[in-house]
ZAKEKOL-14947 format. One line per field, with one value per residue (C-alpha): residue in three letters; chain; y negated, z, x. Coordinates in Angstrom, 3 decimals, always signed. Layout:
rest = ALA ...;
kette = A ...;
py = Y ...;
pz = Z ...;
px = X ...;
//
This chain:
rest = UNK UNK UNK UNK UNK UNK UNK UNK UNK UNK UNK UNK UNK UNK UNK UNK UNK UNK UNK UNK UNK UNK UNK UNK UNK UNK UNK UNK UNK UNK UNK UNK UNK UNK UNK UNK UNK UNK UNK UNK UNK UNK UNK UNK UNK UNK UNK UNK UNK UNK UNK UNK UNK UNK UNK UNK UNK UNK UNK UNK UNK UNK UNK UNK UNK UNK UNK UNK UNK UNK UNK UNK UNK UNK UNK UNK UNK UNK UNK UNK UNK UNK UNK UNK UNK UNK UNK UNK UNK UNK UNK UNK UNK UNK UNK UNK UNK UNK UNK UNK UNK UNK UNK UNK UNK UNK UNK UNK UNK UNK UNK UNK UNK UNK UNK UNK UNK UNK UNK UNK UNK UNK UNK UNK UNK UNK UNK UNK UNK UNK UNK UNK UNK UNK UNK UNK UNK UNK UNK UNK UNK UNK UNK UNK UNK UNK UNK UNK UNK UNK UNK UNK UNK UNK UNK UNK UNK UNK UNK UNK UNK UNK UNK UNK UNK UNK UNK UNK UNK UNK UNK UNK UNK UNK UNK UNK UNK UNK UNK UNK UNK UNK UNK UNK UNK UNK UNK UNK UNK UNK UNK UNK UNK UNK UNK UNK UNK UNK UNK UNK UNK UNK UNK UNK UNK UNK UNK UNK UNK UNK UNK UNK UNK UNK UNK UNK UNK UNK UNK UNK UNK UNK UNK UNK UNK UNK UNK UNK UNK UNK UNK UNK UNK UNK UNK UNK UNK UNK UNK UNK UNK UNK UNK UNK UNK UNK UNK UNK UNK UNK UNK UNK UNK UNK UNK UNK UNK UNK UNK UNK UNK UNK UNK UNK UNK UNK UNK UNK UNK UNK UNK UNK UNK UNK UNK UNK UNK UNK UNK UNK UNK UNK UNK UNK UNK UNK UNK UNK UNK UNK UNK UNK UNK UNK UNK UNK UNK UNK UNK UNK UNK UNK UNK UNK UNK UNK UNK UNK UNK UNK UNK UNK UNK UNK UNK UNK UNK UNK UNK UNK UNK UNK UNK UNK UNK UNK UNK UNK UNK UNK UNK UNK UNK UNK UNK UNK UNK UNK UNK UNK UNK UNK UNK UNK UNK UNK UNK UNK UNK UNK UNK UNK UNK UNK UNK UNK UNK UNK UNK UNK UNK UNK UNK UNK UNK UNK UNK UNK UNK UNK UNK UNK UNK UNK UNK UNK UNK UNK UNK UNK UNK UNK UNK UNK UNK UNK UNK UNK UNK UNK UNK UNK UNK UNK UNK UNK UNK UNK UNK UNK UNK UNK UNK UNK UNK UNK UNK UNK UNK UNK UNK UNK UNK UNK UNK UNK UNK UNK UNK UNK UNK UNK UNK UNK UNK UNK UNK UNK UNK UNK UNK UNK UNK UNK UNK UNK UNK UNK UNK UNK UNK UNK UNK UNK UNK UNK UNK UNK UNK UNK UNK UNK UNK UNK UNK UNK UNK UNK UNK UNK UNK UNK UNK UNK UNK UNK UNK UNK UNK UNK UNK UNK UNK UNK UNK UNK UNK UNK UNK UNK UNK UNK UNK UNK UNK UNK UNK UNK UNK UNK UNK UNK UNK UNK UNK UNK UNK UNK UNK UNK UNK UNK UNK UNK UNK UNK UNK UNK UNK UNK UNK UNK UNK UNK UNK UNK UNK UNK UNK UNK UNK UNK UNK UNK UNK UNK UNK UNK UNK;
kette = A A A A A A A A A A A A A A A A A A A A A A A A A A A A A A A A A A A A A A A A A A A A A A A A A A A A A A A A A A A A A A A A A A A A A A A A A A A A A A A A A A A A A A A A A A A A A A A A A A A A A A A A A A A A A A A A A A A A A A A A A A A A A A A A A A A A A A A A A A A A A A A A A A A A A A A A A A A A A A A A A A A A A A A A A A A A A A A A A A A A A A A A A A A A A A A A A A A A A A A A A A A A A A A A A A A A A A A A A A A A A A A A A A A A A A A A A A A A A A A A A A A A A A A A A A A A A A A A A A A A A A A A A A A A A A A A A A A A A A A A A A A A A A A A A A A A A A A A A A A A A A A A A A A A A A A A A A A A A A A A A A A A A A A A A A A A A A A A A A A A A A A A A A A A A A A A A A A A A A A A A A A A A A A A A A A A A A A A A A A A A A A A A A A A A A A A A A A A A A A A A A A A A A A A A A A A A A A A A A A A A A A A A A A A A A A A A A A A A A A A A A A A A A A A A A A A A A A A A A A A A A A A A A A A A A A A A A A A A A A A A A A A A A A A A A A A A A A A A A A A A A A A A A A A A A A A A A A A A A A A A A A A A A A A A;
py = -5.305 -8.468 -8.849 -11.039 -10.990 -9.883 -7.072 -5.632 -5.954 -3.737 -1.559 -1.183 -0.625 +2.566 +3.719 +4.253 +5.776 +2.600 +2.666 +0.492 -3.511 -4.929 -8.693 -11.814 -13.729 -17.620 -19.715 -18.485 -14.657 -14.657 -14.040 -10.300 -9.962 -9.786 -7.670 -4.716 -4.660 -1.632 -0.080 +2.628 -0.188 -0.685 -4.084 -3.652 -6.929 -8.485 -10.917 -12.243 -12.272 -11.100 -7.955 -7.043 -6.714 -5.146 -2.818 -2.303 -2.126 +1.087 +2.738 +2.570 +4.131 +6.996 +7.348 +6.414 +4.398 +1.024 -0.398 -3.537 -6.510 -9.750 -13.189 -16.349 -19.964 -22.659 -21.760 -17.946 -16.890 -18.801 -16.923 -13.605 -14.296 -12.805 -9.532 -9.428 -10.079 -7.125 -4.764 -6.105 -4.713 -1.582 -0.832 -0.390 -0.826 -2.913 -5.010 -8.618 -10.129 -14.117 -16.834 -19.769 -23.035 -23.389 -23.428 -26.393 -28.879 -27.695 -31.147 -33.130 -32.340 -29.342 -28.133 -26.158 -26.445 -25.120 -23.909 -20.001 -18.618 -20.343 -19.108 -15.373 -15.017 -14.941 -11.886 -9.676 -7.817 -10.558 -13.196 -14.463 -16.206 -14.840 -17.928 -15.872 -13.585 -11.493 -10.456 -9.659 -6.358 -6.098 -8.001 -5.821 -2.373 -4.207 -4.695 -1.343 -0.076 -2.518 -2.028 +1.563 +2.194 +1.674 +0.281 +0.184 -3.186 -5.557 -7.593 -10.684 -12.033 -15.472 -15.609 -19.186 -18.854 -20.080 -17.258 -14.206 -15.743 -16.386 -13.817 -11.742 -8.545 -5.558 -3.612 -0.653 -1.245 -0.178 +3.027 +3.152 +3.895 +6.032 +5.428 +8.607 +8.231 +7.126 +9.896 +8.959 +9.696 +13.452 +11.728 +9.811 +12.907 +14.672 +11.854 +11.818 +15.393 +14.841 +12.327 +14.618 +18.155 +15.710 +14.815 +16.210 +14.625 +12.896 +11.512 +11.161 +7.782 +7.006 +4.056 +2.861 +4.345 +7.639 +8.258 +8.939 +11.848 +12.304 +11.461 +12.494 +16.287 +15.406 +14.163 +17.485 +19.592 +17.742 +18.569 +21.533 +22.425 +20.564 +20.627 +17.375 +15.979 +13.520 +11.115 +7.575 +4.376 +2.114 +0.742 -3.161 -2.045 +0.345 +1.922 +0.946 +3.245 +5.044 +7.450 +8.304 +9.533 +9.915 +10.628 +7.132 +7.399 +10.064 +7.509 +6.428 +9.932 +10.087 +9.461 +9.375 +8.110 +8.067 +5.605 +7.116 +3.187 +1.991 -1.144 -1.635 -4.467 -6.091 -2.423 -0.570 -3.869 -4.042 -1.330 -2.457 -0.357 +1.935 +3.104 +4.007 +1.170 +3.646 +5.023 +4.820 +4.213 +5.529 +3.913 +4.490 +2.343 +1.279 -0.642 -3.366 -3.934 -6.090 -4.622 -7.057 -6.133 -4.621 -3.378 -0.040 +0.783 +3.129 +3.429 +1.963 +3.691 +2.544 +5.045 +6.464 +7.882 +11.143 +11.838 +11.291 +13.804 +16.168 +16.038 +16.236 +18.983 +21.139 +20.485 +20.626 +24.107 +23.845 +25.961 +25.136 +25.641 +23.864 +20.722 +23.362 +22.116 +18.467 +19.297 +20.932 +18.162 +15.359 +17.801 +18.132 +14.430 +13.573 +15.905 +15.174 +12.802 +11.855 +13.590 +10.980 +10.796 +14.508 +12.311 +9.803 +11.298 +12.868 +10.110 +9.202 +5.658 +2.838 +0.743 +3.365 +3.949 +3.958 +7.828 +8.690 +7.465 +9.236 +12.114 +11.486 +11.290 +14.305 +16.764 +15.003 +15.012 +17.031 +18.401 +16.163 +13.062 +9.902 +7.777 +3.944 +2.041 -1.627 -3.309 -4.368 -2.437 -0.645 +0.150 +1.379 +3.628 +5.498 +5.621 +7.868 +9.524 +10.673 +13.193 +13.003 +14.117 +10.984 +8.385 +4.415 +1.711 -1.977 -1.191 -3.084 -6.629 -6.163 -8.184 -6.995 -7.678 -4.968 -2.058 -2.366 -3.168 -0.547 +1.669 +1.085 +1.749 +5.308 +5.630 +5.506 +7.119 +10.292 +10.155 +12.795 +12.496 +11.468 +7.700 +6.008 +2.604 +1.763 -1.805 -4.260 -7.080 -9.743 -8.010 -7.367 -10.936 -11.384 -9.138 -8.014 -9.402 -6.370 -4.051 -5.641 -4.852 -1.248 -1.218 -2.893 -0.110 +2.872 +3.616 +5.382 +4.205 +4.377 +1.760 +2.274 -0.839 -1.087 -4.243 -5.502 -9.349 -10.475 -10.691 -8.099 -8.168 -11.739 -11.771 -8.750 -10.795 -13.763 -11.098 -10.151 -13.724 -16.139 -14.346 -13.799 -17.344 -18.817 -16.097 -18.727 -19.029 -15.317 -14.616 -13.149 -13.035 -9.191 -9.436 -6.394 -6.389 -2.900 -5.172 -7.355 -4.522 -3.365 -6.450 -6.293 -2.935 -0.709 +1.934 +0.859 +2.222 +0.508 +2.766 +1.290 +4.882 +7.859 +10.401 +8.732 +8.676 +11.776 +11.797 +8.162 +9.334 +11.812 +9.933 +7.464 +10.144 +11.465 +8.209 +8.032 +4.509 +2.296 +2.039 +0.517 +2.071 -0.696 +0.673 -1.090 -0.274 -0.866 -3.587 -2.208 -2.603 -0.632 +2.967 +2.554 +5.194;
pz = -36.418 -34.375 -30.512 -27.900 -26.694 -23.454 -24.869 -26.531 -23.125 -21.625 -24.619 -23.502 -19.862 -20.682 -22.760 -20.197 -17.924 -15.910 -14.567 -11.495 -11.752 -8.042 -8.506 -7.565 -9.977 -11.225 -13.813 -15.810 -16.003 -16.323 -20.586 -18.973 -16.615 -19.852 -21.641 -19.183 -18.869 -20.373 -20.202 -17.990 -16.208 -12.850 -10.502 -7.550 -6.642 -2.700 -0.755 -1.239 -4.129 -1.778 -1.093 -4.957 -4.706 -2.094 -3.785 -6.728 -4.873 -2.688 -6.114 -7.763 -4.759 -4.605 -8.418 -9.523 -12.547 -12.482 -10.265 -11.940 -10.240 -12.133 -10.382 -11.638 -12.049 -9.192 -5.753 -6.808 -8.344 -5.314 -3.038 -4.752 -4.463 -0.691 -1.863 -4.732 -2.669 -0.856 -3.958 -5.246 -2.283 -1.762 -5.729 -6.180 -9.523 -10.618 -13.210 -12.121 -15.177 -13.752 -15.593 -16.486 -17.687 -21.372 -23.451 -25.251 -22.391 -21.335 -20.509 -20.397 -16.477 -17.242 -14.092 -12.302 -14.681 -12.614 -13.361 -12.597 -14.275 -11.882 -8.650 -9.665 -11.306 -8.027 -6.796 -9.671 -12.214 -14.809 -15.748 -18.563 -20.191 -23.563 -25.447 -28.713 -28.597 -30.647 -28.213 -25.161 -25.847 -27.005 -24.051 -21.667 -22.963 -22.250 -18.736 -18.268 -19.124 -17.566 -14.389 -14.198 -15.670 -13.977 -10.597 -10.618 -9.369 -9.989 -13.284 -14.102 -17.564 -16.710 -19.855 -20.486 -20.710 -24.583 -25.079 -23.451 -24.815 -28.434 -31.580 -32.702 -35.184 -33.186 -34.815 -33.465 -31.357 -31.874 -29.962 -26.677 -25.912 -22.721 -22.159 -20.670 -17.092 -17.805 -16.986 -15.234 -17.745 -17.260 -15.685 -13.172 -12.242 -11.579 -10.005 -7.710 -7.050 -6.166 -3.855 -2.096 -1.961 -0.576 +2.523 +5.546 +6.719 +4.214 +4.189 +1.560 +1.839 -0.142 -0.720 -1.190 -4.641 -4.387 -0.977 -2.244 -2.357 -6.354 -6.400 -3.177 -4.193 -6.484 -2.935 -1.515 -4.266 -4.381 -0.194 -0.867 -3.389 -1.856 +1.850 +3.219 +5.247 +2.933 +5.225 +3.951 +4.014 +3.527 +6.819 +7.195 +10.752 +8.787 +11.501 +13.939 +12.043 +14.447 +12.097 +12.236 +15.540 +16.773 +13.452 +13.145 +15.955 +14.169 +10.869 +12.407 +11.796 +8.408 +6.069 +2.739 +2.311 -1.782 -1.630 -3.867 -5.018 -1.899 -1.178 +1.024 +2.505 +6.087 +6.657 +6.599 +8.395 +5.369 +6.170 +9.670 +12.313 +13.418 +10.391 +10.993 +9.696 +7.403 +6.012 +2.491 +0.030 -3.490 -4.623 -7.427 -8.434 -11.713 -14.417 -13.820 -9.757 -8.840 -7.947 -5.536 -4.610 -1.131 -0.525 +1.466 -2.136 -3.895 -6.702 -7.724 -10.963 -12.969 -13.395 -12.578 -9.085 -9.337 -12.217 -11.030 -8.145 -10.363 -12.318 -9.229 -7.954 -10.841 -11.721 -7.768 -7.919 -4.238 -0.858 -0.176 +3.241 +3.919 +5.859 +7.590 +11.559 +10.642 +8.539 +11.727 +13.750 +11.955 +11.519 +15.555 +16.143 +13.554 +15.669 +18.769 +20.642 +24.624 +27.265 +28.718 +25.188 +26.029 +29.293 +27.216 +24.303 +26.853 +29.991 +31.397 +32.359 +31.054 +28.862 +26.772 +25.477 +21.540 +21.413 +23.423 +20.138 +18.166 +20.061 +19.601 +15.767 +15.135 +14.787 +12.027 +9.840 +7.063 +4.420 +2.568 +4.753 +4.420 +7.037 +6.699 +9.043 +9.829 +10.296 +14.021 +16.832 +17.391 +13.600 +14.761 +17.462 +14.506 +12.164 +14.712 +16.427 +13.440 +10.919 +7.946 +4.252 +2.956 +4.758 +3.835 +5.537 +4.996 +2.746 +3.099 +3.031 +6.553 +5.697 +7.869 +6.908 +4.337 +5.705 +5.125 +1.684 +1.113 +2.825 +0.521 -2.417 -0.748 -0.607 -4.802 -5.463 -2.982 -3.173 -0.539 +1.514 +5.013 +5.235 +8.590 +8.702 +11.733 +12.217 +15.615 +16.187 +15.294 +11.968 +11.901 +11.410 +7.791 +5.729 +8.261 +5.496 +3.583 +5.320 +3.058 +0.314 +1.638 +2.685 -1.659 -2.757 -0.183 +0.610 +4.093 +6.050 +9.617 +11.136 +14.066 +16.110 +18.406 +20.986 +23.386 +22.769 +21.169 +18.850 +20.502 +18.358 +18.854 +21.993 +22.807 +20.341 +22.849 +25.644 +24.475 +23.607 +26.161 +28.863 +30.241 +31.944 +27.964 +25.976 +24.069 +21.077 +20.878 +23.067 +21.011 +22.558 +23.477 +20.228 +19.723 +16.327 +16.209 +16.471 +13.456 +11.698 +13.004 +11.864 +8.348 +8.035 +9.474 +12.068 +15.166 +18.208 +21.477 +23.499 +26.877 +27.858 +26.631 +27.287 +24.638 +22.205 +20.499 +20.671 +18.942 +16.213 +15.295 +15.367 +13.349 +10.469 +10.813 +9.582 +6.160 +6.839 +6.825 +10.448 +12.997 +16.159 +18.600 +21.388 +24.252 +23.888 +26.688 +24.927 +24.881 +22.770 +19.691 +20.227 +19.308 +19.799;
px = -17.940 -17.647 -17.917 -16.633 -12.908 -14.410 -16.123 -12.378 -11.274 -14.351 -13.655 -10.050 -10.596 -13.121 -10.376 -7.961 -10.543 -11.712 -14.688 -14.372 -13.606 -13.307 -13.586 -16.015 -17.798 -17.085 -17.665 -14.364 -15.485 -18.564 -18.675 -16.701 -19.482 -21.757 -19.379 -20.287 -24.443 -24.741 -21.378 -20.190 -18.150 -18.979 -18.690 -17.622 -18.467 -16.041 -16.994 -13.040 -10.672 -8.033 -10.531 -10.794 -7.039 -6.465 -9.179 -7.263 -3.799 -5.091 -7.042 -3.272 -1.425 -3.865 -4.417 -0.969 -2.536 -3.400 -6.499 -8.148 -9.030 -10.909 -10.786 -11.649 -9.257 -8.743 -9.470 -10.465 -6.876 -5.218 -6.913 -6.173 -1.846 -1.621 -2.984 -0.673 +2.654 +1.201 +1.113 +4.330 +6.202 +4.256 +4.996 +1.366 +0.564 -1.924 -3.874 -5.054 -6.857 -7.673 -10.236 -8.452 -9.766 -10.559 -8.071 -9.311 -9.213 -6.244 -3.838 -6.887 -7.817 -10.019 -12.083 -9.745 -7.374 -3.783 -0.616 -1.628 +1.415 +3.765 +1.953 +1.743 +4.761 +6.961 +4.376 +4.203 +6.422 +5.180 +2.421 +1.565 -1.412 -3.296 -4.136 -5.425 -8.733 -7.875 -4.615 -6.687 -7.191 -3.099 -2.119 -3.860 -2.568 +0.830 -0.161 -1.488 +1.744 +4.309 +1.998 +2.740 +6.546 +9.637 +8.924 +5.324 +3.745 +0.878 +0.700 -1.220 -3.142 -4.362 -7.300 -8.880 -12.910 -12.924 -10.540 -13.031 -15.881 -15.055 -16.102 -13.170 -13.231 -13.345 -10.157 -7.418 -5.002 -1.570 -1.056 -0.734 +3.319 +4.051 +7.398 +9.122 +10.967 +14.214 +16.772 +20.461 +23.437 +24.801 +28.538 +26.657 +24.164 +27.823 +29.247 +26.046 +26.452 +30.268 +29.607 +26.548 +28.433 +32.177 +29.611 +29.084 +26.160 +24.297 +20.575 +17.785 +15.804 +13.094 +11.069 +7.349 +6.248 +8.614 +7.049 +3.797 +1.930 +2.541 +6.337 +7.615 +7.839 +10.542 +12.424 +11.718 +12.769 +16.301 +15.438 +15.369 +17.801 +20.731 +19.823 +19.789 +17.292 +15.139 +12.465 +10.194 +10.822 +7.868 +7.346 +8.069 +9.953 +12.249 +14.202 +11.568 +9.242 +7.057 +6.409 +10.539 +10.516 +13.560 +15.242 +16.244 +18.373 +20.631 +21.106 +24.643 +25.510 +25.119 +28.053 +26.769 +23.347 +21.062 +18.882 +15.830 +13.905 +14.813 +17.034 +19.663 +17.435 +16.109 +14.172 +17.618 +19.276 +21.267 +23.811 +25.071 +23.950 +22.139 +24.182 +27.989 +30.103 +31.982 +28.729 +28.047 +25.320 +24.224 +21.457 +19.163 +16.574 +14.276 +15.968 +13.645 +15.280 +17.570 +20.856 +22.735 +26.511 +26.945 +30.092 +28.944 +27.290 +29.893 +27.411 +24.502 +22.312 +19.155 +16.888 +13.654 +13.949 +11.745 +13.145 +16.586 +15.952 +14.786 +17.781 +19.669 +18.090 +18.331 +22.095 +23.133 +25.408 +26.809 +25.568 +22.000 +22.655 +25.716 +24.025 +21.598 +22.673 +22.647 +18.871 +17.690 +18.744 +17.027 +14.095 +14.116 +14.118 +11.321 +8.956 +9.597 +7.632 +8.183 +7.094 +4.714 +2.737 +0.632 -0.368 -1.357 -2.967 -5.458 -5.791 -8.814 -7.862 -9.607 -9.025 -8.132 -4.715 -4.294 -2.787 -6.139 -7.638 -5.855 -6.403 -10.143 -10.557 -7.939 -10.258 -12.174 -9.352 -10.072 -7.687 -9.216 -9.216 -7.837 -6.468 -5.680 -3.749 -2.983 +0.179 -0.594 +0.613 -2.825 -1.766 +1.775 +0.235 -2.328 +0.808 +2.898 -0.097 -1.927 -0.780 -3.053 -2.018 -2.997 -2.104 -1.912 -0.201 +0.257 +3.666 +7.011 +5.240 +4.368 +0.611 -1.835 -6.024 -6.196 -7.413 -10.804 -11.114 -8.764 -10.354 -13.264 -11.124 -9.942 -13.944 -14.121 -11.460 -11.879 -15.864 -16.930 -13.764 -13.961 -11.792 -11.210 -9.264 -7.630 -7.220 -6.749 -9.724 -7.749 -6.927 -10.902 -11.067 -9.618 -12.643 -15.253 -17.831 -16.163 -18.892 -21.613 -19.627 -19.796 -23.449 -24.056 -21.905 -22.519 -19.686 -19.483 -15.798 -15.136 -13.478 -11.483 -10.933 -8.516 -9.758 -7.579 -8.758 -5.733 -3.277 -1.047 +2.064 +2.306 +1.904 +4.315 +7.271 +6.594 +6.638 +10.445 +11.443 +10.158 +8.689 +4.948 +4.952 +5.278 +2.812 +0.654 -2.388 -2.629 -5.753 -9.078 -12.572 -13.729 -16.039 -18.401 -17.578 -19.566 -22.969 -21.250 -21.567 -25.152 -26.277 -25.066 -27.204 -23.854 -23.796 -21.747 -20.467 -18.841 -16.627 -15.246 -14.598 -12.313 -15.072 -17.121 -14.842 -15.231 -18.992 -19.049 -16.643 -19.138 -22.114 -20.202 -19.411 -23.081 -24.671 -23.843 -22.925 -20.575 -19.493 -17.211 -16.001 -15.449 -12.617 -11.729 -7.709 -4.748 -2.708 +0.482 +3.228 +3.955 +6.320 +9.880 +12.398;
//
């Protein structure tokens, strides 16, 4: 039987279980647009590239298998890069399939015609371009698997429109290969377990894809089994981490630190302090990383890290309680918060302060909710005041303009699950038009804005560095960006006062619709400790 190369690609994605392709339509993609009338593919169709994936960045961090955006060539894969650089630090993996020009007038100024290989390659785990039709379908079970072994990250197919469109024999595929999570050598897993039992304070850090909800119980049972204290590290402001509490003042204390796919990078200020200067550092990581030299690493391993704790915590034969006081004391300091936040979480005064909003939504969170936060310092405030099971944050890249369209994403992939995005105004800016995407596709978010009419982290960094007599460009108008979304077809709420907070929150959530909550915040700067 004969069918289009775009139709062995639909074929492919239903396969593997797709059933959602977040994209926007062009001239390039449009023969895979056909492909799926009358497939159990849906389009979720953005009103920006960067949108679809972001989309298909949050769907893979949730599902832990590949989210699929489609683009198309020139100005439409540009656009898309951002996003990517966003899911290549997170280690989100995902599938970007781009329309290129045809592969016929390639070299002979083709519309659109671009080098597309050269501009994703730096932002995903690889690129490459499928110039045969009858590879598509090959090429993208490569990318589905690439995407999601090792380090997981996005990965890119730049197809030419002669190559979807054309007639190829629809034929198997080889098999599918799954390779298995690469194990660490049995002398390294002892040397690893030497170097843990010899300490007498040592630390468990892990980093964005281990710190997710479906790898980070390997972390705890090595926790558990040897011990040590074991905390995430997938905040761009690494030490700074709200969500750390205090515990990041106790890292100079540590004298032996495992580094569980997390680098000894700019988040960890590459070894120097907070940490002790005669701390060291194991680290392992997935054969794929790069493993520079750093002196204060006494070992460095290639492996799969959750499968590497595992190991670890089923060989580890010392006392499980022998770091007890220095557990309890990072414990302590991760849950404690100052004294003056219980006067804040519940103030009266206006404008309202960002824990008073956090305060307000906690007692919508669900079991089942899911909370996504912003990088801004309204962002900052939700990501230490909040304690939701499922909880997503800008990752390591330290973008911010995502949270809506992945918030939208949570939607699909937790359908009936209550998802709230908090996000500043000036972040509101990069994909309001996002809520008619939500309204086309019903999918019911709340967005929490946080409104202090301007682009507070900027302006608190200019604060620090120059002084309020030189704060400049970072001023916003005090938009209601809750009748923006009214006037899409949304549900929207303005809240100037703490005392309506709750009360808007709920009517919010009873609307069924897609809906903003517009609060007029304190700008203040994010919590450090």
């Amino acid at each position: 039987m004969y069918q289009t190369a775009a139709g062995n690609l639909v074929d492919c994605l239903l396969e593997r279980g797709v059933r959602h392709l977040f994209t926007l339509s062009g001239n390039q993609i449009l023969s895979l647009y056909d492909a799926t009338i009358g497939r159990d593919l849906k389009l979720i169709h953005t009103r920006h590239e960067a949108a679809a994936v972001h989309m298909a960045d949050a769907w893979g961090r949730l599902r832990e298998t590949p989210g699929v955006a489609v683009v198309t060539a020139g100005p439409g894969h540009c656009n898309a890069i951002g996003a990517l650089y966003v899911a290549l630090q997170a280690e989100s993996p995902l599938v970007l399939i781009s329309g290129h020009a045809p592969l016929s007038q390639l070299g002979k100024g083709a519309f659109q015609e671009m080098d597309q290989l050269a501009i994703a390659a730096p932002v995903t785990k690889a690129s490459w371009r499928v110039d045969a039709p009858e590879r598509a379908a090959a090429a993208l079970d490569e990318a589905f698997s690439l995407a999601g072994s090792g380090r997981p990250g996005p990965v890119h197919l730049s197809i030419p429109s002669d190559v979807l469109a054309a007639r190829v024999e629809s034929s198997d595929r080889p098999g599918r290969q799954q390779n298995p999570p690469e194990s660490i050598a049995q002398e390294d897993t002892e040397q690893v377990l030497r170097l843990l039992a010899g300490a007498r304070r040592p630390l468990l850090l892990a980093g964005a894809a281990i710190s997710r909800p479906l790898r980070w119980p390997s972390v705890k049972e090595l926790a558990r089994a040897c011990g040590a204290p074991a905390l995430k590290m997938e905040s761009p402001r690494g030490v700074n981490d709200p969500r750390l509490y205090g515990a990041s003042r106790l890292f100079g204390r540590a004298d032996l630190v495992l580094l569980l796919g997390k680098e000894l990078d700019f988040a960890l200020r590459f070894g120097g302090p907070p940490f002790a200067a005669d701390c060291r550092f194991v680290r392992i990581a997935a054969p794929e990383n790069p493993a520079p030299d750093h002196p204060k690493v006494v070992l460095s391993l290639r492996a799969d890290p959750a499968e590497a704790a595992l190991q670890l915590a089923r060989r580890w034969r010392g006392n499980g309680s022998a770091f007890d006081s220095w557990r309890r004391a990072v414990e302590s300091a991760r849950s404690e918060t100052p004294s003056e936040w219980e006067d804040w979480r519940r103030g009266a005064r206006t404008p309202i302060h960002p824990l008073r909003v956090c305060e307000g939504l906690r007692p919508f969170l669900t079991d089942g909710a899911v909370v996504v936060s912003d990088g801004g310092e309204f962002g900052q405030w939700a990501q230490a005041g909040l304690d939701s099971r499922v909880n997503l944050i800008n990752g390591p890249s330290g973008a911010i303009g995502s949270a809506i369209p992945m918030a939208l994403a949570c939607r699909l992939a937790r359908p009936g699950q209550p998802v709230f995005a908090f996000l500043g105004d000036g972040t509101f800016g990069y994909h309001a038009l996002e809520f008619d995407t939500a309204l086309r596709y019903r999918l019911p978010v709340v967005a929490i804005v946080g409104n202090d009419a301007r682009w507070n982290a900027e302006y608190q960094l200019q604060l620090d560095h120059y002084g309020p007599e030189r704060t400049v460009a970072c001023e916003l108008l005090p938009t209601r960006y809750d009748q923006v979304v009214e006037a899409l077809g949304g549900h929207g709420e303005w809240v100037p006062e703490p005392d309506q907070l709750e009360p808007a929150l709920e009517r919010a959530l009873d609307s069924g619709l897609p809906a903003c909550v517009n609060v007029a915040i304190e700008g203040v700067k994010a919590p450090t400790f």
